[in-house]
C-alpha positions in Angstrom: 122.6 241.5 217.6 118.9 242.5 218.8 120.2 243.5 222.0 122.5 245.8 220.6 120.1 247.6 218.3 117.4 247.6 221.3 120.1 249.2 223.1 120.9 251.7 220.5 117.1 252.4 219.8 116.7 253.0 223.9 120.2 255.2 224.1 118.8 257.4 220.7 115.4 257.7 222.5 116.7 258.8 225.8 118.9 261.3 224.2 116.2 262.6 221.9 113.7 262.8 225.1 116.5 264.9 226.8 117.3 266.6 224.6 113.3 267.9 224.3 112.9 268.0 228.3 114.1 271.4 229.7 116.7 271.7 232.9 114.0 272.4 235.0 112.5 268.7 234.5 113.1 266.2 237.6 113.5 262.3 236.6 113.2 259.2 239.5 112.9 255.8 238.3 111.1 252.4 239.8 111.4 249.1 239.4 107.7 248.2 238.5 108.2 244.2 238.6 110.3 244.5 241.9 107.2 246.6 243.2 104.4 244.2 242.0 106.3 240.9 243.5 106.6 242.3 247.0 102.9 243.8 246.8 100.7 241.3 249.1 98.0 241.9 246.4 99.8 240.0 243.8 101.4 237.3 246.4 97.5 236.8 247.1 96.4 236.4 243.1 99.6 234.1 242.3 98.7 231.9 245.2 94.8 231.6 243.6 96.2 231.3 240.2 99.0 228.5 241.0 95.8 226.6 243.1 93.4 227.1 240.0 96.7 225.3 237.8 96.9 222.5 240.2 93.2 221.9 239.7 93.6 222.1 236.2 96.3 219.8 236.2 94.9 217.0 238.1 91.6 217.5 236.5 94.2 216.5 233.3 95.9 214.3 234.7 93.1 212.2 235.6 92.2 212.3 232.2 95.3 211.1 231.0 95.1 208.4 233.3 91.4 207.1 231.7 93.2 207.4 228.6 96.3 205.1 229.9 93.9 202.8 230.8 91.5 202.2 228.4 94.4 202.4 225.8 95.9 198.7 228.1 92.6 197.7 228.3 92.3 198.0 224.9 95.5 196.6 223.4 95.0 193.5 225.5 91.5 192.8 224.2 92.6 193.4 221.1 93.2 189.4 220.1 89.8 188.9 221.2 87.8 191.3 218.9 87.0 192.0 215.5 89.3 194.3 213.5 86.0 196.8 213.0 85.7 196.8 217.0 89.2 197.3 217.3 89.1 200.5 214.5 86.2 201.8 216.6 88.6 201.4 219.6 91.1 203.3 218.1 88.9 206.1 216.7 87.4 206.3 220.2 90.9 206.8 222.1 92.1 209.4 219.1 88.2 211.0 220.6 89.8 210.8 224.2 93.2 212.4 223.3 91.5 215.1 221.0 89.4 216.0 224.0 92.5 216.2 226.3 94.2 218.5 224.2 91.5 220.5 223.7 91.0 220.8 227.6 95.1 221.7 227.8 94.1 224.4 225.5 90.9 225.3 227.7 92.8 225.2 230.4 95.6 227.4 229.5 93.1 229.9 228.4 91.1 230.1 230.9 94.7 230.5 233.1 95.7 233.9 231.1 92.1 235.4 231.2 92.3 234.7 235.5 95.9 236.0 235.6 94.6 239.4 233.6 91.1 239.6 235.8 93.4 239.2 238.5 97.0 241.7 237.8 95.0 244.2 236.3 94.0 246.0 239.0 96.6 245.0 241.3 98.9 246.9 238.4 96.3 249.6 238.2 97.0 250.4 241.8 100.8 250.8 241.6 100.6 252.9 238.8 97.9 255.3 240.6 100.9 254.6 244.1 103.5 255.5 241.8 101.9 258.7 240.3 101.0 260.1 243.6 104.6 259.5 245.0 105.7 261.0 241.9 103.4 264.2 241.8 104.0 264.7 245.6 107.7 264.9 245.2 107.7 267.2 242.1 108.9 264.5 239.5 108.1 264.6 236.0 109.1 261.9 234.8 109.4 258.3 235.9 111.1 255.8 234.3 110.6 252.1 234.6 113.9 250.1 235.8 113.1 246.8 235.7 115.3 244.6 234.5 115.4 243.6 230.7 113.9 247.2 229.6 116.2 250.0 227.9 117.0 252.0 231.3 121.0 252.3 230.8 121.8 254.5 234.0 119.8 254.8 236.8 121.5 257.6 239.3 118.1 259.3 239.6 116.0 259.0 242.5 114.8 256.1 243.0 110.5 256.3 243.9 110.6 252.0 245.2 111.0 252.9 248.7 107.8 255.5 249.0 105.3 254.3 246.6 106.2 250.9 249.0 105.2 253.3 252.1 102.4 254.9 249.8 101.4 250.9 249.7 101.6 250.6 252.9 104.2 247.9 253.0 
């Protein structure tokens, strides 16, 4: 049911914007997320952001390995010591675990700030490819046909090819 009204609020848009855009008007259309996956810029930044997740990762997993441990450690001592040693024990693992999530949530922050410091100009640079393709070749408008968004029909020209040699790639 949301697909069909995204689709209906895309089809009444595209005919309302036609409807305002004379004859004269030229249209292409690109698919931007095709474009940014075969850009050796962004095969570079996902390689340094999947080796900054394995580090992030083991650094966790290491973690959670402590925390296995002491947690045996603790439940076999646990005959042995006093039931206010053995509360401390527990408060001090619920310490451990509280600090692990916090550094999942660290983590997976710090994760999403990298991947914008690194896209962001890597996307900046497509759009500037793609708006000199465009302005070269006399198109006013250029519509992004990447899969999932409202384009219905795309028999325009299609700009992937030359903002690719604009690239150089």
């Amino acid at each position: 049911m949301k697909n069909v009204k995204k689709i209906a609020v895309a089809l009444v848009l595209f005919v309302a914007a036609t409807g305002f855009v004379n004859a004269q008007s030229k249209v292409a259309h690109i698919n931007v997320q095709q474009l940014l996956s075969e850009m050796p810029e962004m095969k570079a930044a996902q390689a340094e952001l999947k080796k900054l997740q394995e580090t992030y990762r083991a650094d966790i997993e290491s973690s959670m390995t402590e925390l296995k441990n002491k947690y045996t450690q603790y439940s076999n001592e646990a005959t042995s010591k006093s039931e206010e040693e053995n509360q401390k024990r527990a408060v001090e693992l619920q310490g451990y675990e509280k600090n692990i999530q916090e550094a999942e949530q660290a983590a997976l922050q710090e994760m999403q700030k990298k991947q914008q410091e690194l896209f962001a100009p890597i996307s900046d640079k497509a759009k500037a490819a793609i708006e000199k393709v465009a302005a070269a070749q006399g198109y006013d408008y250029v519509v992004d046909a990447s899969p999932g968004l409202s384009l219905i029909v795309a028999k325009g020209k299609d700009l992937l090819p030359d903002v690719k040699q604009e690239l150089g790639f």
